[in-house]
C-alpha positions as CSV (number, residue, x, y, z in Angstrom):
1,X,23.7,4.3,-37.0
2,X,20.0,5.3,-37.8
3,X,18.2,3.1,-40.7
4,X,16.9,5.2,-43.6
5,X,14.2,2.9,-43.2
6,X,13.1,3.6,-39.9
7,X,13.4,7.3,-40.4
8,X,11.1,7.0,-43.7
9,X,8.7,4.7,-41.5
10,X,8.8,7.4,-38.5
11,X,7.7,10.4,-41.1
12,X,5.6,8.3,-43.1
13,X,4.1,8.0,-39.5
14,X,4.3,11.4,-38.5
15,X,2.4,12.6,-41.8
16,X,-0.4,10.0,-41.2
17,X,0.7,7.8,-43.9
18,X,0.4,4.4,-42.5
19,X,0.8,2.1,-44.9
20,X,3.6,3.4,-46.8
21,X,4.9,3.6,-42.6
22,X,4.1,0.1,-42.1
23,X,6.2,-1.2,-45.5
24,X,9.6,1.3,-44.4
25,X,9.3,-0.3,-40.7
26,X,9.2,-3.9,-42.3
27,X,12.4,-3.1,-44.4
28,X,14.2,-1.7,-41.5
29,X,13.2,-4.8,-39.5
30,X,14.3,-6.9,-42.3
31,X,18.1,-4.8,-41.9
32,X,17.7,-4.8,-38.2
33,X,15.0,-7.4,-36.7
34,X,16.8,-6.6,-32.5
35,X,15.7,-3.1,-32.7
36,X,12.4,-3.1,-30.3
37,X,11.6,0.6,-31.1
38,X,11.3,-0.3,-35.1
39,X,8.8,-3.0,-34.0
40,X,7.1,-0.4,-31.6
41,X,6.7,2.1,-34.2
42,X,5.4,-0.7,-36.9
43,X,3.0,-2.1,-34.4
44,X,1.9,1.7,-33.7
45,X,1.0,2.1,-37.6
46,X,-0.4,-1.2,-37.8
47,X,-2.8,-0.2,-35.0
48,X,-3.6,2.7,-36.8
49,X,-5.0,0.8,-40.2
50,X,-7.0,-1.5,-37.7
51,X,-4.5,-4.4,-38.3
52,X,-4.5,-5.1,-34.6
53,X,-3.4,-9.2,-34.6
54,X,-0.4,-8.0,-36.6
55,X,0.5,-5.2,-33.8
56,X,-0.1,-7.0,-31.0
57,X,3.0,-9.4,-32.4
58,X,5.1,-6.5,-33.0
59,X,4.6,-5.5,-29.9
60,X,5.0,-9.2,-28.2
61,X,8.7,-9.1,-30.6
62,X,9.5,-5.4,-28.6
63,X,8.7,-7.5,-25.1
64,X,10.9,-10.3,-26.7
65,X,13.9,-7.6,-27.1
66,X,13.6,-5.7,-24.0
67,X,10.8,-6.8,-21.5
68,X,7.8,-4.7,-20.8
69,X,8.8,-2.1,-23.1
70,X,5.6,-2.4,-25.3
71,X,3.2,-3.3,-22.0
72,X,1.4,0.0,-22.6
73,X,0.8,-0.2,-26.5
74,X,-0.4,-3.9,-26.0
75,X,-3.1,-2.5,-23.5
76,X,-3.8,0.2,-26.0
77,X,-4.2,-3.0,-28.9
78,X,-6.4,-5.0,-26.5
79,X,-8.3,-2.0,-25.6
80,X,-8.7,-0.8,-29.7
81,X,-9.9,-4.4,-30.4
82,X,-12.6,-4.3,-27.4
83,X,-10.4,-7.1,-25.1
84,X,-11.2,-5.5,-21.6
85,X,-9.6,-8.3,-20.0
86,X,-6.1,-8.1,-21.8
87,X,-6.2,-4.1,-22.0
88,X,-5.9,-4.0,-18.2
89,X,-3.7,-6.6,-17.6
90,X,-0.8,-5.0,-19.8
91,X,-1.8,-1.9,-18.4
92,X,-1.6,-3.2,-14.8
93,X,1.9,-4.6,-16.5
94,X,3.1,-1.4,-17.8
95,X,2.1,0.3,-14.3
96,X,4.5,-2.0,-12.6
97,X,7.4,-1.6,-14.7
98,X,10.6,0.8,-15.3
99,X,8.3,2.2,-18.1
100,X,6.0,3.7,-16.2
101,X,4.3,7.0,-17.9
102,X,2.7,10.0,-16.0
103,X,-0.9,8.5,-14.4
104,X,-2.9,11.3,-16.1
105,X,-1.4,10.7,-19.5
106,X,-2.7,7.4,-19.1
107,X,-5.8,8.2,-17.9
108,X,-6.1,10.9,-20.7
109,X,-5.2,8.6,-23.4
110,X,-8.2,8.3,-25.5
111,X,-7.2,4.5,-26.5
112,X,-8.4,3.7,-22.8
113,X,-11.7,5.5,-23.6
114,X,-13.6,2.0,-24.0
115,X,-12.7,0.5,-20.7
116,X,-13.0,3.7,-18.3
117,X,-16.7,2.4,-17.5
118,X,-14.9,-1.1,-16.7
119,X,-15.0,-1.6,-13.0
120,X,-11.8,-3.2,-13.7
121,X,-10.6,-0.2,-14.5
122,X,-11.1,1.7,-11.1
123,X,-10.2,-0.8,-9.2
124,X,-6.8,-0.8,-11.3
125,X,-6.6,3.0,-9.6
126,X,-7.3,1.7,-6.5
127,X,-3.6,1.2,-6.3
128,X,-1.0,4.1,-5.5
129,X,1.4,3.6,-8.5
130,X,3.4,6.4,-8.2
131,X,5.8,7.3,-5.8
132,X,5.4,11.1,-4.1
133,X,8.5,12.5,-5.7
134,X,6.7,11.0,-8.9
135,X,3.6,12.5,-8.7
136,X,5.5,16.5,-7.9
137,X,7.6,16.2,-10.8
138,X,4.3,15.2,-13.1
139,X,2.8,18.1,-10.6
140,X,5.7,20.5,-12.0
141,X,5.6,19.1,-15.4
142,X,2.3,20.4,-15.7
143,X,2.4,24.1,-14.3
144,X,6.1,24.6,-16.8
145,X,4.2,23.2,-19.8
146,X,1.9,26.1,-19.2
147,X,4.0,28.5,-18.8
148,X,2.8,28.7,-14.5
149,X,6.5,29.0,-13.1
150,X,5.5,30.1,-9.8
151,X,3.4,27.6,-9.1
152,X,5.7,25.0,-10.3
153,X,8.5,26.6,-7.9
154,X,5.5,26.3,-4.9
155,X,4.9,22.7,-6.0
156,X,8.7,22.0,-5.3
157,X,9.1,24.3,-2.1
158,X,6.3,22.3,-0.6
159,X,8.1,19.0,-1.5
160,X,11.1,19.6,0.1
161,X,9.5,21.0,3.2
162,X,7.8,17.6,3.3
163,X,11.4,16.2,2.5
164,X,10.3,14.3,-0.2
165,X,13.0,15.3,-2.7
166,X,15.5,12.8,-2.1
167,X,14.7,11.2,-5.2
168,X,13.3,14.1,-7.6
169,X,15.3,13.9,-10.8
């Protein structure tokens, strides 16, 4: 069953009201403190009034619940508070795990903004993260979300030619 709480905090959220987001969250957690989303989404509205100490624990307690779950909104703390260092090691974390998001919503993400001149950063890209059938479906992902079927329908013709859709969900 859904917390009141957490759905208050998630629209308080939504609506840009952060600190009346950040109180909700911290009732729900107080009902519920094994829920790693209701940390994520507190640590997400912390970020956003610049409280970034207090999100970077809420997103620690998510990693504490299920591991490498928050990986990505740490980097995204570390990179907000101008830590380089930390920003690309969750990062290089979050690219490593289960949790994995689509390489150019990462690279599109304007939290990374501050640490795209890094060199750290390109050699992070150095590495091939993504599998093949990984990179068609973000391929195809991108052509439906614009409304390009046929070239979506190309993309996937031209990965099973290649056989590479044994694994395309």
């Amino acid at each position: 069953q859904v917390d009141d709480q957490y759905l208050a905090g998630n629209a308080f959220l939504v609506k840009g009201d952060y600190t009346r987001a950040v109180e909700s969250l911290s009732m729900a957690i107080m009902r519920n403190n094994s829920n790693e989303q209701i940390y994520i989404k507190r640590g997400q509205a912390l970020l956003k009034v610049n409280d970034v100490p207090k999100a970077v624990e809420d997103f620690n307690e998510a990693n504490l619940i299920n591991p490498g779950i928050a990986d990505l909104w740490l980097a995204r703390a570390y990179a907000q508070d101008g830590d380089h260092k930390n920003a690309l090691k969750f990062l290089e974390n979050h690219l490593g795990s289960a949790f994995r998001i689509a390489e150019d919503s990462i690279k599109k993400d304007p939290a990374f903004n501050s640490i795209q001149d890094d060199p750290a950063w390109h050699t992070l890209w150095q590495k091939d993260w993504y599998s093949e059938s990984e990179r068609t479906m973000a391929d195809v992902s991108y052509y439906m979300k614009r409304a390009q079927y046929e070239q979506a329908v190309t993309r996937l013709d031209e990965a099973i030619a290649m056989g590479g859709c044994d694994s395309i969900k």
